[in-house]
C-alpha positions, 0 to 999 in steps of 0.5 A: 652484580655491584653492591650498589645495583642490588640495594636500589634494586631492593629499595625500586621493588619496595616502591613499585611493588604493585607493579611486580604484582605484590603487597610487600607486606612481607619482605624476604631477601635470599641468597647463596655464597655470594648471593649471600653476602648481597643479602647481608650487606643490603640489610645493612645499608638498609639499616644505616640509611633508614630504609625499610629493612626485610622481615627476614634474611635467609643465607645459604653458605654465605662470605661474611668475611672477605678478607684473607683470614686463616680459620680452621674451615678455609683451611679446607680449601687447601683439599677441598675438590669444588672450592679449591684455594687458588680459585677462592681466592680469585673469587674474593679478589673479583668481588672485592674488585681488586683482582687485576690491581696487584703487580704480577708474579712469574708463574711458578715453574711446572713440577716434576710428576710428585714433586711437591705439589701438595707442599707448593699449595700448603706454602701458598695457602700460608702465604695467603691466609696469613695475607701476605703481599709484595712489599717495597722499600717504601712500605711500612713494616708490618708487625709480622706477629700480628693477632688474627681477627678476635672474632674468630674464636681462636685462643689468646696468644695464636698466631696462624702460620706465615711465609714471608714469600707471596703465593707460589701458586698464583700468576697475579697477587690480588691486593688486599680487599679493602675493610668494607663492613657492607661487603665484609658484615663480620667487620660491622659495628654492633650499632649496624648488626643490631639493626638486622631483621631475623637471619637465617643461615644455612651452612655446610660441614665440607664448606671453606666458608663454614667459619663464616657462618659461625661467627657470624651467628655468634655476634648475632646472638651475643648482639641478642638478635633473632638468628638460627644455624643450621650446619647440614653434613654431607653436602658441599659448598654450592649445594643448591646447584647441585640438587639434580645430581645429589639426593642430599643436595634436593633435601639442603635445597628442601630445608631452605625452601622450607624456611622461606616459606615460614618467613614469607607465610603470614602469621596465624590470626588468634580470633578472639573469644566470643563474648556473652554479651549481655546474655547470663548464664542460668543452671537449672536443677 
């Protein structure tokens, strides 16, 4: 679904909310992964035009960042069996709608049965973590020492690794996405992460996106905003999809329920002290 369609579906429910059947005194958006993002980035749009915003955001696991970036968890997705890189980075490049854009590649040609393959992909994750593309003669020289984003907390001086080749394990180079803080919110100002509602983030240790999550709740706090991290072991990256085959995954799922219900629960009513009134208290011996 475009960005574009989920606010004005966003601000369309807040409107005609009565014809949904509810108050709208109390505001939620929710999401997973992508759906994640969607939410951000609609709070966000939200605060820069002056809509209402939400009385929470709730986000599963979500991108925050969708940009080639080298950070200690998406390194995972060199090994990791559910969000393989290969099929992370198809994944950023069709929701950054640029998948299809960039020339092609010939396709790598088949190895021999262990010949290589990790070492192929490891070449490839470099290239594409360090956000590598095809160059021309016409373009520009990139400093090819360039710091990575600040934001992810590596020490001053680090360089991550790179390879001056495009990704072997690729038929199609996806461009790079463009610096949209609505689609990316780590790259938002501080005027518009300011602006956010309560966020509730729910991540996983064995996820690629983890570091996401991180840094997104850092600025957050440094920003003095209301923010909350939950870092649940054991469970992958699309946890609540896999709730009928995993107890651990009907618990993560459990917790997010949970929080929801705390958001969109009203807040308890503080009845005041009744009065004496007029009336005065005797003692009698």
């Amino acid at each position: 679904m475009d960005f574009w369609e989920c606010f004005y579906a966003y601000c369309w429910a807040l409107r005609h909310c009565r014809m949904l059947g509810s108050t709208a005194e109390r505001v939620c958006v929710a999401g997973d992964s992508a759906g994640g993002n969607l939410c951000l980035g609609v709070s966000l749009r939200a605060v820069a035009l002056g809509v209402r915003v939400p009385q929470a955001v709730v986000a599963a696991y979500p991108v925050t960042l969708v940009r080639a970036a080298a950070s200690p968890s998406r390194l995972l997705t060199l090994m990791d069996p559910l969000l393989p890189l290969g099929v992370l980075c198809q994944c950023l490049g069709a929701y950054a709608g640029t998948l299809g854009e960039g020339p092609r590649s010939p396709p790598p040609a088949r190895p021999a049965v262990g010949e290589g393959l990790i070492l192929r992909g490891l070449r490839g994750g470099a290239a594409w973590l360090g956000g590598t593309s095809p160059k021309s003669d016409e373009d520009p020289p990139e400093d090819p020492l360039e710091d990575p984003p600040k934001f992810l907390g590596y020490p001053e001086g680090f360089r991550p690794l790179r390879t001056g080749g495009p990704p072997a394990i690729f038929g199609e180079i996806p461009p790079k996405p463009p610096r949209d803080p609505f689609m990316s919110p780590l790259l938002a100002p501080d005027s518009l992460l300011g602006g956010l509602p309560p966020v509730h983030l729910v991540a996983c240790a064995l996820d690629p996106m983890l570091d996401d999550s991180v840094a997104l709740a850092r600025r957050l706090r440094a920003l003095g905003r209301a923010v909350t991290l939950r870092v649940l072991p054991g469970v992958p990256h699309g946890f609540l999809s896999l709730a009928p085959l995993s107890p651990e995954c009907r618990r993560a799922g459990g917790l997010c329920s949970q929080i929801l219900r705390e958001v969109l629960e009203p807040p308890p009513q503080i009845l005041p002290r009744p009065s004496l009134g007029g009336f005065r208290r005797e003692t009698h011996n």
